[in-house]
N, C-alpha and C positions, 0 to 999 in steps of 0.2 A: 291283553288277549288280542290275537290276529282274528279276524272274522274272514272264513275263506270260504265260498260258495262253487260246490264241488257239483259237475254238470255232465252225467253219462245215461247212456241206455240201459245200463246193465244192472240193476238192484243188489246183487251180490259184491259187484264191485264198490260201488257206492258206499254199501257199508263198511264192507273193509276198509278203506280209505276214511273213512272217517274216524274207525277205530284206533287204525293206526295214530291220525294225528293225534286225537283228542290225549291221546293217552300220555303223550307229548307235555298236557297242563301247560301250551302255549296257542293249541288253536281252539275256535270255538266256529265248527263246520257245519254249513247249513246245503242240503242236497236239494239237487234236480233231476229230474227224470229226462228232457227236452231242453233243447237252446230256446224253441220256444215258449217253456214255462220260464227258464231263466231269467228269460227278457221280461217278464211281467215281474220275478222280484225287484230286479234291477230299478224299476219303477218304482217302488216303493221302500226300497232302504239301500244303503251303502253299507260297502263290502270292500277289505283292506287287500283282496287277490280274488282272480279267480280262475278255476282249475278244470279243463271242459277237455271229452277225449275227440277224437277228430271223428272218426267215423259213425254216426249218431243216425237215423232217419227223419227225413221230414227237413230238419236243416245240418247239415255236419260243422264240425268245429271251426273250421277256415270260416263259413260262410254266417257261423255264430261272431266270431272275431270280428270281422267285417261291419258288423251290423251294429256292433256295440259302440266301434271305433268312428260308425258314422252319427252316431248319437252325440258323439263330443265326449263318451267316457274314457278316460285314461287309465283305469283301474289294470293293474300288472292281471297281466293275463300269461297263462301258460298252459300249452296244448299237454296233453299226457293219454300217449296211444299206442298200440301194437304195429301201428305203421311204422316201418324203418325207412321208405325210400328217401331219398336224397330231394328228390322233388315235393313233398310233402315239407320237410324242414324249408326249405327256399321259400313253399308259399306261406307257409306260416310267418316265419320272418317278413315277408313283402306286407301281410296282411298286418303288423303291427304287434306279433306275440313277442312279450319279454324272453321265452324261456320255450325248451323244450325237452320232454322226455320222455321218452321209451319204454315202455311195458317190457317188462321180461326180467329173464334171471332169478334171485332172491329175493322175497317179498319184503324181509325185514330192510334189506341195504338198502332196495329200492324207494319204500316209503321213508325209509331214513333220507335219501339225497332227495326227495320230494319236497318233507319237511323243510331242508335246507336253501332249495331252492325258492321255496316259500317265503322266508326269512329273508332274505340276499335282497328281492326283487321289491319285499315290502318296504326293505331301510330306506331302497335305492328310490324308490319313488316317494317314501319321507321327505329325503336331503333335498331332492328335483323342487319337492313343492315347496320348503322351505325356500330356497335360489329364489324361485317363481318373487315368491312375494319380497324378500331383498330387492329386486332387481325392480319391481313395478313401488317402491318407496322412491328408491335412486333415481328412475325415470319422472317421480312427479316431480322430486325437488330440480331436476334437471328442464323439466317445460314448463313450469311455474315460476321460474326463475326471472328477477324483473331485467339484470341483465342479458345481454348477447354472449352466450357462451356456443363456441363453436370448436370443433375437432379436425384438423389439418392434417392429412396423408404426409405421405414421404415426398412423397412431389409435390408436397405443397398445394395441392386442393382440398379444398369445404367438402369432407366427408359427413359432419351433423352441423346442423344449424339449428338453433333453438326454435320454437316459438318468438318468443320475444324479439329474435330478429324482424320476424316478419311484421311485428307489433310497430316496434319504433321504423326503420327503414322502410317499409311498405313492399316490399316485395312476397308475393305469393308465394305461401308455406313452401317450402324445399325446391322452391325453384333456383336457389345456389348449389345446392350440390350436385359439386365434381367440377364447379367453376375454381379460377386462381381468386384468390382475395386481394389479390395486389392490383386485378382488372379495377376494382371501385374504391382506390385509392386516391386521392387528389394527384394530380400530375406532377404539385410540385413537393409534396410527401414523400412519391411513392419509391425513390431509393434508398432514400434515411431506412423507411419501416423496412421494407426490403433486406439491408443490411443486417439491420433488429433481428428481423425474421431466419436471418442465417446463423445470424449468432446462436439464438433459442435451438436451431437444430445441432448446432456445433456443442451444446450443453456450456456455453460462456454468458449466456443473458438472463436467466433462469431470474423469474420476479420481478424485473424494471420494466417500469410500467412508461409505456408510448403516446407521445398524442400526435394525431393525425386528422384529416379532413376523409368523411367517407362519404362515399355517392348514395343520396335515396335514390326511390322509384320513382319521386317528382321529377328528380336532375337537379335538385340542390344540394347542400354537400352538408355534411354535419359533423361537427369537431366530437371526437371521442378518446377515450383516455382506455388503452389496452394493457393487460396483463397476460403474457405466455409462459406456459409450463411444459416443457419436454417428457412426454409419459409412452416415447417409444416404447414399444415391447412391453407394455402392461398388460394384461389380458382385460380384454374387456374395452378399451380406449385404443392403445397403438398406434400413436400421434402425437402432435402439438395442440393442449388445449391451449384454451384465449378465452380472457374474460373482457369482454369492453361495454364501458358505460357510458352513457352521452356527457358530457361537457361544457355545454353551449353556453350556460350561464356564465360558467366561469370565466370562459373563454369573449364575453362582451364584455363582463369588467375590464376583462386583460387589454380589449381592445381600446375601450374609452378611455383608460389610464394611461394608454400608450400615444393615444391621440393626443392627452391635456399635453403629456411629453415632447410630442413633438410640434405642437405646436409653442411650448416654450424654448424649444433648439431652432425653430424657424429662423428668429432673429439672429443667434450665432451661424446658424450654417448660411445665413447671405453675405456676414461679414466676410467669412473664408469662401465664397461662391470658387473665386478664382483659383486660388489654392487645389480646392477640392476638383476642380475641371481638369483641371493638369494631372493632380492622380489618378483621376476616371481616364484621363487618355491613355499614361502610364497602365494602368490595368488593362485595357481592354488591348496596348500594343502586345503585354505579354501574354494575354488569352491568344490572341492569334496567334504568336509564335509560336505557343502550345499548339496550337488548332495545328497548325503546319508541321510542325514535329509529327503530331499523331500520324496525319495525310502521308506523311514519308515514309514511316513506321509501314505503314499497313499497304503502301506501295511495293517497299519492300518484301513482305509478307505475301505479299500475292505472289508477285516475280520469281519468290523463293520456291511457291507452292507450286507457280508452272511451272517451274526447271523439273521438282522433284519428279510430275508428271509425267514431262517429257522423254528426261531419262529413263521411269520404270514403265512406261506400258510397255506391251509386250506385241506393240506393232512399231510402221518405218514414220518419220515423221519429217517431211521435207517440207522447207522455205527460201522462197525465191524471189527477189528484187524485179522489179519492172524490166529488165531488162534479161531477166529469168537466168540470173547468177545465184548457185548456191548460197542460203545466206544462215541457215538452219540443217542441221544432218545426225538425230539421236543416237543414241547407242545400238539400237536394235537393228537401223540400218545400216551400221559397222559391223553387224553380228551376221547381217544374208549376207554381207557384198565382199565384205573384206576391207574394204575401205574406212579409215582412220576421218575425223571429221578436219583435220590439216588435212588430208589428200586430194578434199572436193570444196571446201569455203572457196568462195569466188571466181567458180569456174561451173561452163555450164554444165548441163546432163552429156551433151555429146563426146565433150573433152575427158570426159570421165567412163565414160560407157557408148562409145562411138555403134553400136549395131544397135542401141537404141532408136536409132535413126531410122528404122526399119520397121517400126511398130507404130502403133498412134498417139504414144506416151506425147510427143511435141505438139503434135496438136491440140490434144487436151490440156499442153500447160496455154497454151495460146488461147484457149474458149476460156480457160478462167482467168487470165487478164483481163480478158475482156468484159468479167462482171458473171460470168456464167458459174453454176457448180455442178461439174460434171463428175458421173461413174463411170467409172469404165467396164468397160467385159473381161474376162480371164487371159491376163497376156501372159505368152512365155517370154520369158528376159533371158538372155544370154549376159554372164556377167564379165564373160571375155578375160582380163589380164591378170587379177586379183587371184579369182577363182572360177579354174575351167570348167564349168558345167551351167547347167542352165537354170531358171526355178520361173513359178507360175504365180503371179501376182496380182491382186483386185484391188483398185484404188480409188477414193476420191479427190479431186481437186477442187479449192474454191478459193473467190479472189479473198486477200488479205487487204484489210481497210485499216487506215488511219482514226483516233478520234472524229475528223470533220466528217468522215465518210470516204474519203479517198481512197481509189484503188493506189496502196503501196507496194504492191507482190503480189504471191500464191504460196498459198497452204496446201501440202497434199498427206493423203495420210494412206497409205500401204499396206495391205495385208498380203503377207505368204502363204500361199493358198497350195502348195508344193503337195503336201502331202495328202491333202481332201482330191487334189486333181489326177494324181496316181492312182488313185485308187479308185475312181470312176474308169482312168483308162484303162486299166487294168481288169475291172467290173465288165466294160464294154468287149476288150479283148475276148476274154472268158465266155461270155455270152454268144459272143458270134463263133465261136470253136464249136462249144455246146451246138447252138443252130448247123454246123455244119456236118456234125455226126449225127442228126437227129434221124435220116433215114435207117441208117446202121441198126439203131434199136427201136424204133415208132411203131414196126410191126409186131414186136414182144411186147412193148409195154401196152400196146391198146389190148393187148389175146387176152391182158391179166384181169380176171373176174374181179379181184376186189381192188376196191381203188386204190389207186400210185400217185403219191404227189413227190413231184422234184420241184426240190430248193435250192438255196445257198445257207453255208450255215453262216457267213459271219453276218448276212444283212438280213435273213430268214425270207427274202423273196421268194416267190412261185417262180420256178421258171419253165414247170411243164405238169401235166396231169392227162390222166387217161380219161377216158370217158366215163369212166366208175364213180370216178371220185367229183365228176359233175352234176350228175345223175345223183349221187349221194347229199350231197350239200344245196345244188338247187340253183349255182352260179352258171351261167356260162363259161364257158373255156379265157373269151376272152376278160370277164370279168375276173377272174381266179389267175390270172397272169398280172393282175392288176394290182391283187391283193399279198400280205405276209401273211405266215403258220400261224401269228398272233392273231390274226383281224381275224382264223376260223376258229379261235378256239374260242369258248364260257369262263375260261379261268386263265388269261394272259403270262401272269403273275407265275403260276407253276409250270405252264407251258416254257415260258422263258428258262426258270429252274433247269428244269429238263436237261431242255438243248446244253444249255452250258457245261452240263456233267458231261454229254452225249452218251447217256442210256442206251443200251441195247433194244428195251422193248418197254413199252409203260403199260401195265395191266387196265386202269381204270382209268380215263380223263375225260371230262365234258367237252363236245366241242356244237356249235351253234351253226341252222343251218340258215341259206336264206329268209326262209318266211318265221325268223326267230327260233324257231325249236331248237330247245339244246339236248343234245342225245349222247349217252354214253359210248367211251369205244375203246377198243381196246387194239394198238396201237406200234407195231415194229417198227424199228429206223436200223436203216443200213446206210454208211458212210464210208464214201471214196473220194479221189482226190485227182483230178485231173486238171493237168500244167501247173500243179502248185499250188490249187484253187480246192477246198474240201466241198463237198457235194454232200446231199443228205437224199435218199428214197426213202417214202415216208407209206405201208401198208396197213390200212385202215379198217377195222373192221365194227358196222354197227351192233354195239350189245344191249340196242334196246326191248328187244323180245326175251332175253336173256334174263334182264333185269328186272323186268314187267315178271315174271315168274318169280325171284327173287322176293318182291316187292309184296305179292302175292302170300307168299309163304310165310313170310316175317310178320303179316298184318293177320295171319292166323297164329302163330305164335304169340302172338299179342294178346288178341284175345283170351287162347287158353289159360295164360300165366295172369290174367285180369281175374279169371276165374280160379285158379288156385290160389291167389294172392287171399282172395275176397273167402276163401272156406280156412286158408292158412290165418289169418287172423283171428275167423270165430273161435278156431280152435284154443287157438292162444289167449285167449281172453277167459277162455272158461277153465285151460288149466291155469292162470293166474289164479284165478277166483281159487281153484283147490287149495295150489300150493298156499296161496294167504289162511285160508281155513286151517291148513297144515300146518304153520305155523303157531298161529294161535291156540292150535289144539296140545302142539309141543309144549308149550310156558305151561299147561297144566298138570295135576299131579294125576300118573295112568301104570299102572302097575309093568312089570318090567316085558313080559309075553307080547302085552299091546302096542310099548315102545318099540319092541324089535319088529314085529308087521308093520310099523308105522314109518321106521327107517327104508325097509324092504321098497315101502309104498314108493318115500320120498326119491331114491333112488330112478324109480323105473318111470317115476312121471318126468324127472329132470333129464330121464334119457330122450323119451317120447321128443318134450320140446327140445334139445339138443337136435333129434333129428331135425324136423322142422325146419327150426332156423339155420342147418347146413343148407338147405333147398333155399332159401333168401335170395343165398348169393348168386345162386345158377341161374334167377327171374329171366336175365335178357341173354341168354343164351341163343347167340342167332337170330336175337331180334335185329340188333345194330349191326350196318356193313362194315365188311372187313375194312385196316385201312392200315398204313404203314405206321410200323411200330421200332424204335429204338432198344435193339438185344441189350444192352446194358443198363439203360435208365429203369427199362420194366422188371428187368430181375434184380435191380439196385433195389424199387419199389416194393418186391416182395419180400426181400432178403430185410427191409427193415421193420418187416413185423414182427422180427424173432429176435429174445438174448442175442445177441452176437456172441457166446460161447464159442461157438464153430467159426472159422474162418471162410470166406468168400472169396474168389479170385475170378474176373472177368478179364478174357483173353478178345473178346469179338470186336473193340475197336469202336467205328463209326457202322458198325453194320445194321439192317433194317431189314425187318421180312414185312411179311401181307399177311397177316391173320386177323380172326377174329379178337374186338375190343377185351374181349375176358385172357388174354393171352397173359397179364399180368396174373392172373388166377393160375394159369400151367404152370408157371414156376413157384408159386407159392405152393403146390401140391408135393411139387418134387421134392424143396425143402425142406416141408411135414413130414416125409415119406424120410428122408434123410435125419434129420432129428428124434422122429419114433422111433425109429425102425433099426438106425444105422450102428447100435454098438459098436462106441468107441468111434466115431467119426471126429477128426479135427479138421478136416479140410476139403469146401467144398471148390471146384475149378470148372467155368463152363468156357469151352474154347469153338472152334470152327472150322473146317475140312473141306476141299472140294471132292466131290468124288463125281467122278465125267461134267455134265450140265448139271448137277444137284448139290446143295450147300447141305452137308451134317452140322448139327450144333452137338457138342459132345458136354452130359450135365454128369459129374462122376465126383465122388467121395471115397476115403478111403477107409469105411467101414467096414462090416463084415461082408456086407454083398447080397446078391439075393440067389437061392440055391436053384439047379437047372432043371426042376421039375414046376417051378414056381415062376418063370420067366414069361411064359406066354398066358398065365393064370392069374398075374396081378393089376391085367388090364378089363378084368372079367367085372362086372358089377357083385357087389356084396361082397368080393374077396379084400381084407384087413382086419385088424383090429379094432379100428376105431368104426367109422359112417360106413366103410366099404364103398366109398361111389369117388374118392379122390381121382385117382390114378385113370380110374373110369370115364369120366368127365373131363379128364384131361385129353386123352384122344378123341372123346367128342369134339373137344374146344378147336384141336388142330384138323381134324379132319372135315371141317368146315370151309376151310381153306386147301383142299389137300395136302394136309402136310400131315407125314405119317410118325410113329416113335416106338421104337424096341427098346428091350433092355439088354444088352450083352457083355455087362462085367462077371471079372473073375470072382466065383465064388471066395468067400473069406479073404480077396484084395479089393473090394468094394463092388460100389453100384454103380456101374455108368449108361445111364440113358440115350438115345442116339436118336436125337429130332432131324429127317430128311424133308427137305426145305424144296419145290421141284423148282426148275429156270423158269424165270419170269417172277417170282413170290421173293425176291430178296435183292438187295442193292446196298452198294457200298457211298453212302453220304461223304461227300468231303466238305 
């Protein structure tokens, strides 16, 4: 038997629920009135679930959860309540509930997936406790252990160390983990185990056991004899275990037997003294020859790595003999000059580039012979004979030394600054043009009431403002001439967006004024181009009174729907309570007149709640501000709540309007409206139209249609067959946003709906 401890306000509920399981002969259900009385059984006996609805008095189900969870009880808890919000499920889950579900619908199915639920979360927290206690077995043989058993990452660090580490070696508990183990190795160990140790990851050494010298916490060293196992990818481990146990006994036999040893080779090794001196010189001349080999190797090796350097950066790299002859000339300075590095080895700058002689290029090779490292400023080079044109260059020079330290030459190294410096002079150009027509227009742009900021668009600088737009933001002129469009805006990030698209006009953006306030606005750009240079006029206008009304409205909308929510519940709890009555009144034997009243009944209550829960979804109608929304993703989104019997064709592309967050709700209306209603519909297609400054969205099927006395009638409330508020609620949803919708298809060639979209409420994403 499950013992489940079922926790509501409602006594009619309660019962039901218990009747349903018990009848089950798998639960054995004990009730509570209060989370408060709960918590006093809970005290006094255990319980294999338990079952509490959220909205309760005195304490609710979240804050029963909570309370249990701070006691240290794990018991599978599951909320079960007429609340549907999405944020009600999130805190239950935050709060530690296994499960959740929903009041409503059929009472039998309902307490059927209850039952189940019940069962699912009881196994599951079986299996958990069983783990539990496997796992705290494994962990005592694992710290009881009289060996060092330790767990080695991928990288080869002490991810567990035993106890017993810290027993025998002396180092404080886990103060090795995430060190290398090859650091408290003997020095002259530590490449042998080393090796060992890569073998073991390479899966070739698996069992062979190592001896080595390990470092205690005194600074003595202690011989130990290691075993490693490769258990990569095991769950649970995921590493190199290693067994090692001390040695040291054995390891002084070894060494007294070695000693009697060598002291009876004493007397043969004086006889060969001579012999063996000669091989010791023999050895040691051919370790150096190695040694020198290696030295060469790795001279090489470097030699090889600066060439590779030299050739690939993507700057100039000149060297010059004391007597400042080309003695070095990379590829990259073949690539500005035109010059082959045969056309300039040993010859100086001037022989090579004679108008260099014109610049300070000589004198600064002159200050870095002399010990100096000098920068230079932005020179223009003339490349003269090569190639006719000129480029803009930044360089350092520094002296080149020898090993001893000797000055041998000069190193200098060049950057092409060509294109960074056109583009300032050209900035500069632009600027002073602008300045020079500034009287032309300064009397119009100051007349304009709301403020004007000119830009640049490819740097986004300020490069003029009226007086409005000073006054608005809280800078002075010359401050805001100082500043870019980024540094005014609260959201940089989208601002940037923007511009790059270069938008016509942005309905909503935050921008930030001096003394911090950041204030909504709503935001024109007009863009022109003068000598080749794009310009941006940027018309501002604050909609923080706008918004403040908004804000207003939405937080009474808030309220009211707190309030309908809070009577929408009661309701629903008590016709639960019926319909389970109802239910159980069915299973009995009631003669056939009473049946049929009883069907009648069931009927009209299932209609009741059906209404209801249509009203769910409308909760935040206008609570949440508009915000741009993707035409195809959102009616992808609604289109797959339905069979796909019917076909779907999305023509709009990358397009995006500005409405209200329930906008995924308007076309789920349509397509209910198109699936009820449409006989014989296979194909639905929503496409897109300009007509003057306003975007149509065109939603049309090719059903029977809707007839012409019926057109301007199906947007009326209560007019359908089914809820009547569909079609209703859909031009609420859009006209939130002003955005309007007719219907004008041909009767018996279908329905086509016509969403006019006004300028400013839609933009095309690339």
């Amino acid at each position: 038997m499950i013992h489940v401890l079922v926790v509501d306000d409602e006594p009619d509920l309660l019962e039901i629920t218990r009747l349903f399981l018990e009848q089950t002969g798998e639960f054995n259900v004990s009730q509570s009135h209060s989370a408060k009385e709960a918590l006093g059984f809970l005290q006094d006996q255990t319980y294999d679930a338990i079952v509490s609805d959220y909205a309760m008095p005195g304490m609710d189900g979240i804050t029963f959860l909570q309370t249990v969870r701070q006691k240290g009880n794990t018991v599978p808890f599951i909320i079960f309540t007429g609340k549907g919000r999405e944020e009600v499920v999130i805190e239950a889950i935050n709060g530690g509930a296994d499960s959740y579900l929903q009041k409503g619908g059929s009472s039998r199915v309902q307490f059927a997936e209850l039952a189940e639920k019940i069962r699912q979360i009881v196994r599951r927290s079986r299996a958990e406790h069983a783990h539990q206690e496997s796992e705290k077995r494994y962990r005592a043989i694992f710290q009881n252990a009289s060996d060092i058993i330790r767990i080695l990452d991928s990288y080869g660090r002490i991810a567990y160390d035993s106890p017993s580490s810290s027993k025998i070696l002396g180092y404080p508990l886990g103060s090795l983990n995430g060190k290398d183990p090859l650091d408290y190795i003997h020095p002259g160990d530590r490449d042998r185990i080393k090796s060992d140790l890569n073998a073991v990851y390479r899966g070739m050494n698996t069992g062979i056991p190592s001896e080595f010298r390990i470092l205690k916490a005194d600074g003595t060293y202690l011989w130990v004899e290691s075993v490693a196992n490769n258990l990569t990818g095991v769950d649970g481990v995921d590493g190199v275990v290693t067994t090692t146990r001390p040695i040291t006994e054995r390891k002084v036999a070894e060494e007294q037997l070695k000693k009697k040893h060598d002291e009876l080779s004493a007397a043969f090794e004086q006889l060969t003294a001579t012999e063996e001196e000669v091989r010791q010189n023999y050895n040691e001349l051919v370790i150096s020859e190695q040694r020198r080999a290696e030295i060469e190797r790795m001279v090489r090796d470097s030699e090889e790595f600066l060439k590779q350097v030299i050739t690939d950066v993507h700057e100039g790299i000149i060297a010059f003999d004391t007597c400042l002859r080309i003695t070095l000339w990379n590829p990259f300075m073949e690539e500005i000059t035109g010059f082959a590095p045969g056309d300039v080895i040993g010859k100086k700058l001037d022989e090579c580039f004679p108008l260099a002689e014109d610049t300070e290029i000589p004198h600064t090779l002159e200050r870095a012979l002399s010990g100096e490292m000098i920068e230079t400023a932005d020179i223009p080079v003339n490349l003269g004979i090569k190639k006719k044109s000129s480029i803009w260059v930044h360089g350092i020079a520094s002296p080149l030394t020898s090993h001893q330290g000797d000055i041998i030459g000069v190193i200098a190294v060049l950057q092409d600054i060509s294109g960074r410096k056109n583009a300032e002079l050209a900035l500069i150009s632009t600027t002073r043009e602008l300045h020079e027509s500034e009287e032309k227009y300064r009397n119009i742009f100051e007349a304009k009431n709301d403020p004007l900021i000119l830009a640049d668009v490819e740097t986004r600088a300020i490069l003029d403002l009226n007086q409005a737009a000073s006054d608005l933001y809280g800078h002075s002129r010359d401050e805001m001439l100082q500043m870019t469009l980024l540094d005014l805006s609260a959201e940089p990030e989208k601002t940037k967006e923007v511009l790059d698209q270069k938008v016509a006009r942005v309905a909503l953006r935050y921008h930030r004024k001096k003394d911090g306030m950041v204030f909504p606005a709503d935001i024109a750009l007009a863009y022109f181009t003068l000598k080749g240079r794009v310009g941006l006029i940027l018309s501002i206008r604050d909609l923080t009174g706008i918004q403040q009304i908004g804000d207003a409205l939405r937080i009474a909308n808030v309220k009211l729907n707190l309030l309908i929510g809070v009577t929408r519940h009661d309701v629903l709890n008590s016709l639960a309570v019926i319909l389970g009555y109802h239910e159980i009144i069915k299973d009995r034997e009631v003669d056939a007149a009473t049946r049929d009243l009883m069907e009648k009944q069931e009927k009209a209550l299932v209609a009741i709640r059906n209404q209801i829960e249509f009203t769910r979804a409308y909760d935040d109608l206008g609570i949440k501000s508009p915000l741009w929304q993707h035409i195809g993703a959102t009616a992808a989104r609604a289109y797959a709540q339905f069979i796909d019997t019917i076909s779907f064709v999305c023509e709009t592309g990358d397009l995006e309007i500005y409405a209200d967050p329930m906008l995924e709700k308007v076309f789920y209306n349509l397509f209910d409206n198109a699936f009820r209603y449409g006989e014989g519909v296979t194909k639905i297609r929503l496409y897109g139209a300009m007509d003057g400054t306003e975007l149509l969205l065109y939603f049309e099927d090719n059903g029977i249609g809707i007839m012409g006395n019926d057109k301007s009638r199906i947007f009326s409330r209560g007019i359908g067959k089914n809820t009547g508020l569909g079609l209703f609620l859909t031009r609420e949803i859009l006209a939130i946003t002003r955005i309007g919708i007719t219907e004008n298809g041909e009767y018996r060639k279908g329905a086509r709906f016509v969403i006019r979209v006004p300028r400013g409420a839609y933009r095309l994403m690339k």
